[in-house]
C-alpha positions in Angstrom: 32.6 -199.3 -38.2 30.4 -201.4 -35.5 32.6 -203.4 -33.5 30.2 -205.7 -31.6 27.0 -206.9 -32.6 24.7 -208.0 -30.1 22.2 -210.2 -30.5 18.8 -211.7 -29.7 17.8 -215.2 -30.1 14.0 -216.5 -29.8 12.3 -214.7 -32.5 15.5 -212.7 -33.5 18.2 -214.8 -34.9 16.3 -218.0 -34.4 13.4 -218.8 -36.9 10.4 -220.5 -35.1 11.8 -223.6 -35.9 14.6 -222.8 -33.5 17.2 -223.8 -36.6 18.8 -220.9 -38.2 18.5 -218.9 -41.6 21.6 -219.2 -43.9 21.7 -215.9 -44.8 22.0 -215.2 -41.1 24.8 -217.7 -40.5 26.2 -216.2 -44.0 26.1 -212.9 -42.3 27.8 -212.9 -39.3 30.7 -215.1 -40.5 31.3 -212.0 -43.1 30.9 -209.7 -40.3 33.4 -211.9 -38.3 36.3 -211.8 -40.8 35.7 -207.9 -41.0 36.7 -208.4 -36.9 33.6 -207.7 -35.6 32.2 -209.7 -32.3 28.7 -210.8 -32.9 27.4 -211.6 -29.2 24.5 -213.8 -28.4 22.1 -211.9 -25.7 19.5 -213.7 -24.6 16.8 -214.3 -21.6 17.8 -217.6 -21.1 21.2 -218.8 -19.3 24.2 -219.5 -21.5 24.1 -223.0 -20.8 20.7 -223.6 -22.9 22.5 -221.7 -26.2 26.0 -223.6 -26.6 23.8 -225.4 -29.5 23.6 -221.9 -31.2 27.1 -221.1 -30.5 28.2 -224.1 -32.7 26.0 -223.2 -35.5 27.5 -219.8 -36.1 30.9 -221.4 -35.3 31.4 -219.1 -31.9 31.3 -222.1 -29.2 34.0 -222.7 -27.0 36.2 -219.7 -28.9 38.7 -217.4 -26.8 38.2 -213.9 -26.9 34.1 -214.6 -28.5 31.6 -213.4 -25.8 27.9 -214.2 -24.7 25.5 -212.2 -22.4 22.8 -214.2 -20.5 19.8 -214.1 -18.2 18.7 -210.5 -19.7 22.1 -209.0 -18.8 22.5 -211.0 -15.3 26.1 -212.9 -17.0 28.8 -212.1 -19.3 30.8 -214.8 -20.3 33.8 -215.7 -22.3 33.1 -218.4 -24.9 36.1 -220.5 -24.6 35.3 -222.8 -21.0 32.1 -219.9 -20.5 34.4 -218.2 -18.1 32.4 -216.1 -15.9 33.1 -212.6 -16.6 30.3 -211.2 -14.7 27.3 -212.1 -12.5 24.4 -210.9 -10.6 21.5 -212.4 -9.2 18.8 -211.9 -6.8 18.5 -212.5 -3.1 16.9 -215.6 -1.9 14.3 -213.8 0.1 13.0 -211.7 -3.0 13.1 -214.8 -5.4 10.8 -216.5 -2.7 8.5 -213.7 -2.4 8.3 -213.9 -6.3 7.7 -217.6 -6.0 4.6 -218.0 -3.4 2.8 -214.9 -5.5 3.1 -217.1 -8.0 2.0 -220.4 -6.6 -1.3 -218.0 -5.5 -2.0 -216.8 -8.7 -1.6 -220.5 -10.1 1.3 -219.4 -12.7 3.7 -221.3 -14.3 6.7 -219.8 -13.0 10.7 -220.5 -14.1 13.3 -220.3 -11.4 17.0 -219.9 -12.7 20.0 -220.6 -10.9 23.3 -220.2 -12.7 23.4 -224.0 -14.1 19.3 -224.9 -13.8 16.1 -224.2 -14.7 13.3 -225.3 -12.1 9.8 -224.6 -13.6 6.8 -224.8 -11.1 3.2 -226.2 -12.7 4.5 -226.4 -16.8 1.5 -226.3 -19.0 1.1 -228.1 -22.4 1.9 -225.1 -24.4 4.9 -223.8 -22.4 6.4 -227.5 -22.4 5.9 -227.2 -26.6 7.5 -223.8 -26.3 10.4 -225.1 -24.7 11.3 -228.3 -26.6 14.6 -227.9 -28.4 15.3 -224.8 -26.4 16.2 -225.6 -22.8 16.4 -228.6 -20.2 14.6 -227.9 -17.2 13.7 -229.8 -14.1 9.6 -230.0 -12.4 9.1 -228.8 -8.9 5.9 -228.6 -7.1 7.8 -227.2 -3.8 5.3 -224.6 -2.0 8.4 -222.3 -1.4 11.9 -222.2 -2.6 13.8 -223.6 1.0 15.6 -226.1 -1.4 17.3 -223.5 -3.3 18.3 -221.6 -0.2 21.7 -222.0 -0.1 22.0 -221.5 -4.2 22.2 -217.9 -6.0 19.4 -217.3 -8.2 20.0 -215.4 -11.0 15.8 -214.6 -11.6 12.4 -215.2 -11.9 9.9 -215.3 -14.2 6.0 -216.2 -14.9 5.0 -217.6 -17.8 1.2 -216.7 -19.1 0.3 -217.6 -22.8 -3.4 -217.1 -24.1 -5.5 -214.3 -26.0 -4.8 -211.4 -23.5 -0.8 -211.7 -23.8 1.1 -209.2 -21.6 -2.7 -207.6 -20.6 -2.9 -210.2 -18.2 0.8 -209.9 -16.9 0.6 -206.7 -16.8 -2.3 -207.2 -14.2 0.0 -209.1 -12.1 3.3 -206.5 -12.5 0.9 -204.5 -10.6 -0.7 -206.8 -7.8 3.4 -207.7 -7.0 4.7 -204.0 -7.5 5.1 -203.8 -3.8 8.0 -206.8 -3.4 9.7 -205.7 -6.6 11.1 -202.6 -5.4 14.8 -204.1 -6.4 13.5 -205.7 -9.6 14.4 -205.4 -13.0 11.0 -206.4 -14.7 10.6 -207.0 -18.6 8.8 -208.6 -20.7 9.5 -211.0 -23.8 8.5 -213.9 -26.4 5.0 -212.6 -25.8 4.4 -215.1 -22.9 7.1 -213.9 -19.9 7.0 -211.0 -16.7 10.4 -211.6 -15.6 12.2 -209.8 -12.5 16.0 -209.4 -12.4 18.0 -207.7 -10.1 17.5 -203.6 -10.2 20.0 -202.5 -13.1 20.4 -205.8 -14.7 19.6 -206.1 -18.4 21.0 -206.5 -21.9 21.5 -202.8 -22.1 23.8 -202.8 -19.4 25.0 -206.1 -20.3 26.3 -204.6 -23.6 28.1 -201.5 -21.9 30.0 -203.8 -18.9 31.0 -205.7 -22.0 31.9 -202.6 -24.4 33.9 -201.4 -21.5 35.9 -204.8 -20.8 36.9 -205.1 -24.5 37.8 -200.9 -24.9 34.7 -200.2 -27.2 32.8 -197.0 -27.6 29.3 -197.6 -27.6 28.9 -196.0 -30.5 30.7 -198.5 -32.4 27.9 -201.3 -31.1 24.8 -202.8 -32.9 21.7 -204.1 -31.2 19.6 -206.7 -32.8 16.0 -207.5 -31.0 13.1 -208.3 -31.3 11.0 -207.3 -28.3 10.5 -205.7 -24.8 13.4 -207.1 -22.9 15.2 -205.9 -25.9 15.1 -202.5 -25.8 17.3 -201.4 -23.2 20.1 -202.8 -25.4 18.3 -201.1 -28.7 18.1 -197.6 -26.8 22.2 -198.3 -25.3 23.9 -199.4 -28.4 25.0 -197.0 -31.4 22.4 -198.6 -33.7 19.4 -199.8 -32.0 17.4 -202.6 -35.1 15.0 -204.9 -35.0 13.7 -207.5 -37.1 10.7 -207.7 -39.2 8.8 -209.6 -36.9 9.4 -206.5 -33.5 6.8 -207.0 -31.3 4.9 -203.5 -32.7 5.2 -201.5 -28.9 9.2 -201.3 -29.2 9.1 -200.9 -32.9 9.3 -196.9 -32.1 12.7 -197.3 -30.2 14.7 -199.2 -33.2 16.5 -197.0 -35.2 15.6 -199.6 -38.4 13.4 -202.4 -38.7 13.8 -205.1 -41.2 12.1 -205.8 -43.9 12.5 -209.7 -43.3 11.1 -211.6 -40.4 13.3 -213.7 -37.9 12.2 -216.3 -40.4 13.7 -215.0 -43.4 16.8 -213.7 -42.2 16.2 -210.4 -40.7 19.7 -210.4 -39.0 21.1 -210.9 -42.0 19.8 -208.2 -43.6 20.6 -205.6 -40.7 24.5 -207.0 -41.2 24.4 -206.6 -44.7 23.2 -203.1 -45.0 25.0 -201.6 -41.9 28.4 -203.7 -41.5 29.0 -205.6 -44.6 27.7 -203.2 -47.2 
């Protein structure tokens, strides 16, 4: 029987609405009397989700876990109690930072607590509401955030080409990213983490600090930051909507879409059923 359930949530467990599906909600709360841990894992820091732990009635709960920053934190719910954490240097998150203020990218800059964004565009600002707080900056390097850890970095690039165009600029910054992490996700984001940070890791620190075999784990995603988690866990799935290039690393894809309750079906056929 799975044990933990971890979890996605743009595009996976949140519909595009950012609200989220009753069957989904219906699901893990059967999953959670069964004992299983379902375990929000998501880009973002944990901070920007405590909304979405009180929908599926996980906030501020002991012994209830989330993972954060694509792997970088793993925190207790009750108080987020820092479990883990791991960020990047100041000098590589700078380097990151004036490449991006040269290619004229809208960039985000996370520290543990806050979210700086550098030149937010109309559609990213759309694609944000209801998601996360953030604060402008138009600094031409990061010296005001010398002295605070960043966790990562990522640039934001949203039209026709998609990741063609971030792939582009993977390349042109391959040669400061040597200690980098770099994904991809919600169609729009390159983002760099430190070197063996990510969700897939994530979910082994945490199946080792709760005494779980990673057999006994389930991975819900929905794209490429995801599948380091999809490929670690017992069950790698995805929902209907998988972004089609990791679609060949799931081990099932749902029929329903994040918008119909594609988590929920996952649960139902492999835990509850």
């Amino acid at each position: 029987m799975y044990k933990i359930i971890t979890c996605d949530l743009d595009e996976t467990l949140l519909c595009m609405d950012r609200t989220i599906s009753k069957r989904n909600i219906e699901a893990i709360h059967a999953a959670m009397e069964k004992g299983v841990k379902f375990v929000c894992a998501s880009g973002r820091g944990y901070m920007s989700f405590q909304n979405t732990l009180q929908e599926i009635g996980l906030y501020d709960l002991p012994d209830q876990y989330s993972i954060s920053f694509n792997g970088s934190a793993i925190t207790e719910n009750r108080g987020n109690r820092v479990l883990y954490l791991e960020g990047i240097s100041w000098e590589l998150a700078n380097a990151l930072y004036l490449k991006g203020v040269e290619y004229g990218l809208c960039m985000h800059i996370y520290t543990q607590d806050t979210v700086y964004i550098y030149k937010l565009n109309e559609d990213e600002r759309k694609f944000l509401e209801n998601r996360m707080d953030y604060i402008l900056v138009d600094d031409p390097d990061l010296s005001f955030l010398r002295d605070q850890q960043i966790i990562k970095v990522l640039y934001e690039y949203n039209d026709h080409k998609g990741y063609e165009y971030l792939n582009e600029i993977e390349k042109r910054v391959a040669h400061i990213t040597g200690d980098c992490e770099v994904s991809y996700s919600s169609g729009r984001y390159l983002e760099f983490n430190k070197a063996g940070v990510s969700k897939g890791a994530g979910l082994e620190r945490l199946a080792q600090i709760l005494g779980v075999d990673m057999k006994d784990t389930l991975a819900i995603g929905d794209n490429v930051n995801d599948i380091t988690m999809i490929r670690a866990a017992g069950l790698g799935a995805a929902v209907g909507n998988v972004f089609e290039g990791i679609r060949g690393e799931c081990d099932y894809v749902a029929e329903a879409t994040n918008d119909e309750g594609g988590v929920g079906e996952i649960i139902e056929k492999f835990v509850l059923s």
